[in-house]
LUMGUZA-405579 format. One line per field, with one value per residue (C-alpha): chain; residue number from 0; x, y, z. Coordinates in nm, 3 decimals. Each point is the difference from the previous one (the first is absolute). Layout:
BEGIN
cadena c(A/...) .
num c(NUM/...) .
east c(X/...) .
north c(Y/...) .
up c(Z/...) .
END
This chain:
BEGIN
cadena c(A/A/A/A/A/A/A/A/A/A/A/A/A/A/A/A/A/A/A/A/A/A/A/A/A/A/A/A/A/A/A/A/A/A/A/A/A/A/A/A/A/A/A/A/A/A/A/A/A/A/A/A/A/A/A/A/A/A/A/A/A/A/A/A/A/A/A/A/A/A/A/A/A/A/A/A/A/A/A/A/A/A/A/A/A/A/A/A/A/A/A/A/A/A/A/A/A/A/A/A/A/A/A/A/A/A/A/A/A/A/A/A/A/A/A/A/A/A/A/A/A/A/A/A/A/A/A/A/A/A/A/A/A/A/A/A/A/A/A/A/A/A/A/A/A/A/A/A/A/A/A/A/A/A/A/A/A/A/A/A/A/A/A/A/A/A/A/A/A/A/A/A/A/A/A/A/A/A/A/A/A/A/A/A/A/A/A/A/A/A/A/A/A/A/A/A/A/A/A/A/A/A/A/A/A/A/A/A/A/A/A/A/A/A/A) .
num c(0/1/2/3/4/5/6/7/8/9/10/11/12/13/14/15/16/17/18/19/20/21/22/23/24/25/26/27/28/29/30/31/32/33/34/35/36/37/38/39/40/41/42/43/44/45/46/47/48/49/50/51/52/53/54/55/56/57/58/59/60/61/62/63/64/65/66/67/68/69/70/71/72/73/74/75/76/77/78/79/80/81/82/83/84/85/86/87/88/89/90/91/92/93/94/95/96/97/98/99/100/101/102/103/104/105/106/107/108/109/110/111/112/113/114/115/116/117/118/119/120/121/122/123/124/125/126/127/128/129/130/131/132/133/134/135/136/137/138/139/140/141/142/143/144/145/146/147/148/149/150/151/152/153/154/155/156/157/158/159/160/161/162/163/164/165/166/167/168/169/170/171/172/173/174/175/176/177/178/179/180/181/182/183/184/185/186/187/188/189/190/191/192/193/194/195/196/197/198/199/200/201/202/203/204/205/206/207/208/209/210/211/212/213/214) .
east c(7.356/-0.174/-0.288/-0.065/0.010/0.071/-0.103/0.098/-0.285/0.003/0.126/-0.030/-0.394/-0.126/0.130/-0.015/0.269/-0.156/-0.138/0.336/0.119/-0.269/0.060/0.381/0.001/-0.296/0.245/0.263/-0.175/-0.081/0.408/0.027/0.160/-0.145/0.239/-0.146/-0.049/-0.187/0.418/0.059/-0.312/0.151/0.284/-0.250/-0.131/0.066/0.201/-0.169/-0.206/0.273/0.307/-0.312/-0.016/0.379/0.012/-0.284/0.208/0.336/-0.135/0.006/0.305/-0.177/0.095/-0.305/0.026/-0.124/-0.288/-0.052/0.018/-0.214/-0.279/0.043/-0.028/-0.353/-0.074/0.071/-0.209/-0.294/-0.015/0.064/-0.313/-0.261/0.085/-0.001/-0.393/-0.075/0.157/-0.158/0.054/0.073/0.291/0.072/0.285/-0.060/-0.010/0.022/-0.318/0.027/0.337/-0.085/-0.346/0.195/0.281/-0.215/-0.164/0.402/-0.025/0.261/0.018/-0.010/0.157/0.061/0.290/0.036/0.132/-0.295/-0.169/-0.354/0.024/-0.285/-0.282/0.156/-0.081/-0.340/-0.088/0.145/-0.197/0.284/0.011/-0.190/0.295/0.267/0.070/0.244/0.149/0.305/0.009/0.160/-0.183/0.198/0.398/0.250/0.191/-0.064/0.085/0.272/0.025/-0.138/-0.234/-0.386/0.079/0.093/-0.287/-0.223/0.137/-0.029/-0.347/-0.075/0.183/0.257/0.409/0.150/0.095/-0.363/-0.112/0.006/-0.029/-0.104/0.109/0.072/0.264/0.349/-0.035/-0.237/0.187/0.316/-0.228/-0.132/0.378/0.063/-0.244/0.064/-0.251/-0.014/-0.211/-0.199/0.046/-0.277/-0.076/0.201/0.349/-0.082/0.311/0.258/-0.058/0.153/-0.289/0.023/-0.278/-0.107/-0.379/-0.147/-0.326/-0.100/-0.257/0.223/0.124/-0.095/0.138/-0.024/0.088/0.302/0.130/-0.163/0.217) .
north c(17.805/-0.321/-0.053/-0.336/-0.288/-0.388/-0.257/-0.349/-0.229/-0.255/0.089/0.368/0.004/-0.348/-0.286/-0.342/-0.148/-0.304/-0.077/-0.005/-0.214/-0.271/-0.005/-0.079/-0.259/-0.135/-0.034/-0.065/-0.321/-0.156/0.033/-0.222/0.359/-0.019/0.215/0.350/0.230/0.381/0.120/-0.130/0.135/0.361/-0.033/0.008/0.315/0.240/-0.213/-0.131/-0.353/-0.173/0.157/-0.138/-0.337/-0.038/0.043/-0.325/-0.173/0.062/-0.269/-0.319/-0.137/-0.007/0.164/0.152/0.156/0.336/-0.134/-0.234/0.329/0.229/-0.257/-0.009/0.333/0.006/-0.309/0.260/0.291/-0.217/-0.063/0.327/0.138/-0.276/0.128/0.354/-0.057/0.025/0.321/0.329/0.334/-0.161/-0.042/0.380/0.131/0.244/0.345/-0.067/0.101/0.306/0.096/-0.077/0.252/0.282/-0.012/0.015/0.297/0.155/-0.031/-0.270/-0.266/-0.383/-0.256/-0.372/-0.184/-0.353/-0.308/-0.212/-0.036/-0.066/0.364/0.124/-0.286/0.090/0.322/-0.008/-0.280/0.156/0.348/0.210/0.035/0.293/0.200/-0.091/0.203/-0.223/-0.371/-0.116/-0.395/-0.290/0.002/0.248/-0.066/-0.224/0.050/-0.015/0.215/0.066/0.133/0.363/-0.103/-0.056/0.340/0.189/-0.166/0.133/0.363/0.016/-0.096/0.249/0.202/0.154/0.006/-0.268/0.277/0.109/-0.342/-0.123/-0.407/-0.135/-0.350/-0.270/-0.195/0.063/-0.086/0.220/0.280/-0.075/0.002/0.368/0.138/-0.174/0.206/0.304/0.035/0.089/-0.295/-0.054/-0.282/-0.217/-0.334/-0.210/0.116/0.373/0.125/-0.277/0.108/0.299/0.207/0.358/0.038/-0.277/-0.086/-0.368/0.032/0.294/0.031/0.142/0.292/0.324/0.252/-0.089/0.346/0.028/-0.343/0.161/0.293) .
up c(8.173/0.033/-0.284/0.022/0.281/-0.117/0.216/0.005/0.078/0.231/0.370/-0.093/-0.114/0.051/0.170/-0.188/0.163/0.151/-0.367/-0.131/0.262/-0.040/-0.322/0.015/0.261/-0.191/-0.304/0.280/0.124/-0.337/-0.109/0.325/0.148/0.339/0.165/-0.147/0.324/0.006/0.047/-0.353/-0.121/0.145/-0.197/-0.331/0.082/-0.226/-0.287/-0.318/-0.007/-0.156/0.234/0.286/-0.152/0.026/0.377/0.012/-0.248/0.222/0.254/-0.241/-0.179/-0.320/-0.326/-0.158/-0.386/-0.060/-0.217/0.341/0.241/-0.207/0.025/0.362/0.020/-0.182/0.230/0.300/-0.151/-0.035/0.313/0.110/-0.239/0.121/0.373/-0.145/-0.104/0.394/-0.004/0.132/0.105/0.340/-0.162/0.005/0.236/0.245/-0.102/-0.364/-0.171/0.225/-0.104/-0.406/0.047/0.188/-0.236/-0.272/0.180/-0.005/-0.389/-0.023/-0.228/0.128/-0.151/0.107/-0.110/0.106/-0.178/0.032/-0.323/0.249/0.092/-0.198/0.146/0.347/-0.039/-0.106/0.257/0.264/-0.110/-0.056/-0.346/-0.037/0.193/-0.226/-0.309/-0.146/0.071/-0.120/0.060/-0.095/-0.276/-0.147/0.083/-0.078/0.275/0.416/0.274/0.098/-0.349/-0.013/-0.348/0.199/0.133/-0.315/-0.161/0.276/-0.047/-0.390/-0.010/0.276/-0.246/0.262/0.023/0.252/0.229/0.043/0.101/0.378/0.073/0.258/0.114/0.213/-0.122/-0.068/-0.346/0.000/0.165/-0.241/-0.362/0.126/0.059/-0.334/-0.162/0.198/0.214/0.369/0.179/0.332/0.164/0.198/0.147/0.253/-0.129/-0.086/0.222/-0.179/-0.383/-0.008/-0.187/0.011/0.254/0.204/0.213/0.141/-0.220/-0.258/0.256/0.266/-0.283/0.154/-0.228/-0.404/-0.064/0.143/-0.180/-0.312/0.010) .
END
């Protein structure tokens, strides 16, 4: 039985996706990378800011350092926090603060787990803190999705087993970490049908049954 659901954060409860965009080509157009487009800003979805940066970095011929790509990175997340500051709970998905109150209603724990370390001021600007029991963010792994460790992080300080945890996501990195970590997942968003999750819906807000995923 299902104890506790894990949700990634954005294109599963919010939707910053334009922010993130901005922010790259922004980065994009002062490396003299002009040919950043929203398809390589789909590709990022999902992966880690620095796995992100590489897909900017694969249009120029120049060899950055590490030292060189982690400041990037910062550069990036700058920009993505200053556009951030405009954010509300306009930002809030449909169906999502519906789903987090009648879940809670269910008894079940919610968790987020999502790789962005500006999970927890997304959450409160956005209103939806207050629904989450736990978050497990990039503020506390090492590692990114596709590896299973946001998720296990998520379930231990819910204080539940793996297999008592549910994800849901919208990226198949996302999909992949939660199978890592042995847990059945929901899939959502504009590829919900080509992850492979155990159970599959466009939006949480077109889930009709929680109990029968539950079990």
């Amino acid at each position: 039985m299902i104890k506790g659901v894990i949700f990634d954060l954005d294109g599963v409860l919010v939707s910053t996706d334009e922010m993130h965009y901005q922010a790259w080509k922004r980065l994009a157009d002062q490396l003299g990378i002009f040919g950043f487009t929203r398809k390589d800003n789909e590709r990022q979805r999902g992966v880690s800011r620095m796995a992100s940066l590489e897909i900017v970095l694969e249009k120029t011929d120049r060899v950055y350092t590490e030292e060189e790509k982690v400041k990037l990175a910062e550069k990036k997340n700058d920009y993505y926090k200053e556009l951030l500051q405009k954010l509300d709970d306009g930002a809030v998905l449909k169906g999502a603060k519906e789903t987090l109150a009648k879940l809670r209603e269910m008894g079940v724990l919610i968790g987020v787990g999502s790789v962005s370390k500006n999970t927890p001021m997304i959450l409160e600007k956005t209103g939806l803190l207050p629904y989450i029991d736990k978050v497990s963010c990039g503020l506390d792994i090492t590692k990114s999705k596709p590896d299973p460790e946001v998720f296990l992080v998520a379930a231990k300080k819910l204080g539940l087993p793996a297999e008592e945890c549910l994800v849901v996501e919208d990226a198949a990195a996302g999909i992949q970490a939660a199978k890592a970590a042995g847990m059945k997942s929901l899939a959502v968003g504009p590829y919900y049908e080509k992850l492979g999750a155990t159970y599959q819906a466009p939006g949480i807000y077109a889930v009709n049954d929680w109990k029968e995923m539950l079990g």
